[in-house]
C-alpha positions as CSV (number, residue, x, y, z in Angstrom):
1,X,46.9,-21.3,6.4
2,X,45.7,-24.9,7.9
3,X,42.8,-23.3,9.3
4,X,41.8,-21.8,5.5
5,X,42.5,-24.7,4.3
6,X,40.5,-27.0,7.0
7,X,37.6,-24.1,6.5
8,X,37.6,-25.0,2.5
9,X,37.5,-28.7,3.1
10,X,34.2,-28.6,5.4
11,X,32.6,-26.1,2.8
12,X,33.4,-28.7,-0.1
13,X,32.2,-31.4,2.1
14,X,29.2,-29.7,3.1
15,X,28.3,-28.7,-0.2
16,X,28.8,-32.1,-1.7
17,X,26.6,-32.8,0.9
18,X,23.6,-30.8,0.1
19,X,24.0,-31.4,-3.4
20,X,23.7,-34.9,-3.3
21,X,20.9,-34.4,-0.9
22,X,19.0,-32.6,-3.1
23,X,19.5,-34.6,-5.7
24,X,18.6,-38.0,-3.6
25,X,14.9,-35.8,-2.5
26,X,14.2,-34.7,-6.1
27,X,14.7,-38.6,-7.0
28,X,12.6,-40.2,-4.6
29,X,9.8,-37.2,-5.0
30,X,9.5,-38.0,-8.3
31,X,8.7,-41.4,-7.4
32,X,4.1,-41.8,-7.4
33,X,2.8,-41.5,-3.9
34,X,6.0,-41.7,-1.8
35,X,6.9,-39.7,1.6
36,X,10.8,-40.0,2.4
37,X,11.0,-41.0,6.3
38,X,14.4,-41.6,8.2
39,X,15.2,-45.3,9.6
40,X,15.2,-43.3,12.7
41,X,12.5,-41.6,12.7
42,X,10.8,-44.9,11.4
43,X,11.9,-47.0,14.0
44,X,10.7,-44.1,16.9
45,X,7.1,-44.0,15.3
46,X,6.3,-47.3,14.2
47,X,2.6,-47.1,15.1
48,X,1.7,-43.9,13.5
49,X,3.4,-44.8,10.2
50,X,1.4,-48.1,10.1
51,X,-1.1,-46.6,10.4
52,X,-0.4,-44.4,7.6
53,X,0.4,-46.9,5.3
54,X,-2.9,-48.6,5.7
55,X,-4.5,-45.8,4.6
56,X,-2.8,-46.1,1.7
57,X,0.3,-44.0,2.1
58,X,3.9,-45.4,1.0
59,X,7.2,-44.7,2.5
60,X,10.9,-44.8,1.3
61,X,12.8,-45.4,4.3
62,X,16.6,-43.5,4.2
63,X,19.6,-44.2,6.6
64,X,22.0,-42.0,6.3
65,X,20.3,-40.1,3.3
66,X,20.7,-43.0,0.9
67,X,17.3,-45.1,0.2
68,X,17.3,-48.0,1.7
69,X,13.7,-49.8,0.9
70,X,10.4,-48.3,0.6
71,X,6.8,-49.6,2.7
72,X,3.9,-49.6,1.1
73,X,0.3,-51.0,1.3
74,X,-0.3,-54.6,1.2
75,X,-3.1,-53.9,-1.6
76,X,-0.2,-52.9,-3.8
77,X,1.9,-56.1,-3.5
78,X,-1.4,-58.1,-3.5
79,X,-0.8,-58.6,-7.4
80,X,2.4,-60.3,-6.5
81,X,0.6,-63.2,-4.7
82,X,-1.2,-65.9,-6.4
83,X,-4.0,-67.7,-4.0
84,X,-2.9,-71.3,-4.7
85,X,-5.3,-73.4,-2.2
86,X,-8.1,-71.4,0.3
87,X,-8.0,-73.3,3.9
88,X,-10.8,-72.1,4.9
89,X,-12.8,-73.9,2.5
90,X,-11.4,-77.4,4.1
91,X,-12.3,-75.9,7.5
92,X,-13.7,-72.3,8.5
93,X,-11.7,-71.4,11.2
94,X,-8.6,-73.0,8.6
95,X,-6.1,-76.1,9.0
96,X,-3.5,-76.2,11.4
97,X,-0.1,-75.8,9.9
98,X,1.2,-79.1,11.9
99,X,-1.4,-80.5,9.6
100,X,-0.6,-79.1,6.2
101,X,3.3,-80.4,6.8
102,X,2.3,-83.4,7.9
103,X,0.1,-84.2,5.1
104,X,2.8,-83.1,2.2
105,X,5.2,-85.4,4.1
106,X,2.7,-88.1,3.3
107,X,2.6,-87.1,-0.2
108,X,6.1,-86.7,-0.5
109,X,7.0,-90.0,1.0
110,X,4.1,-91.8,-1.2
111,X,6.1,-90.1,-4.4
112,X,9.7,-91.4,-3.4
């Protein structure tokens, strides 16, 4: 009788398993232009999925079959950024970071 009854547990488990998988997959495959890749997987292959993603691929990254945050080309988060000041237009090769804080300490000091 435990033995049924340890048998039935798994097969529930396992069931509930492979229906919440399939229900995780058809989610995320739905989602434009996304391949699902494990955290391990990820972490194993680092190069080749870079190189991937420049070429314009996106990933949703899963640990332990839930999502957990998705990669995608830097083209596509480009719209987030706002250019606010072009170094290179002070100097080609750019300014110095030392130089940028040290000059908004100045302007911060002249404020106070």
């Amino acid at each position: 009788m435990k033995n049924n009854l340890k048998a039935f547990k798994k097969t529930i488990r396992e069931t509930h398993l492979q229906l919440f998988l399939m229900f995780t997959l058809k989610k995320l495959n739905t989602m434009k232009h996304n391949e699902i890749v494990g955290l391990k997987e990820l972490r194993e292959n680092m190069g080749r999925y870079i190189t991937k993603v420049k070429k314009g691929n996106s990933f949703v990254v899963v640990k332990k079959s839930k999502p957990v945050f998705r990669i995608s080309p830097a083209d596509e988060a480009e719209e987030m950024w706002e250019t606010v000041i072009d170094f290179t237009k002070i100097k080609k090769a750019g300014v110095p970071a030392e130089e940028v804080l040290a000059y908004l300490k100045k302007l911060r000091n002249e404020s106070d």
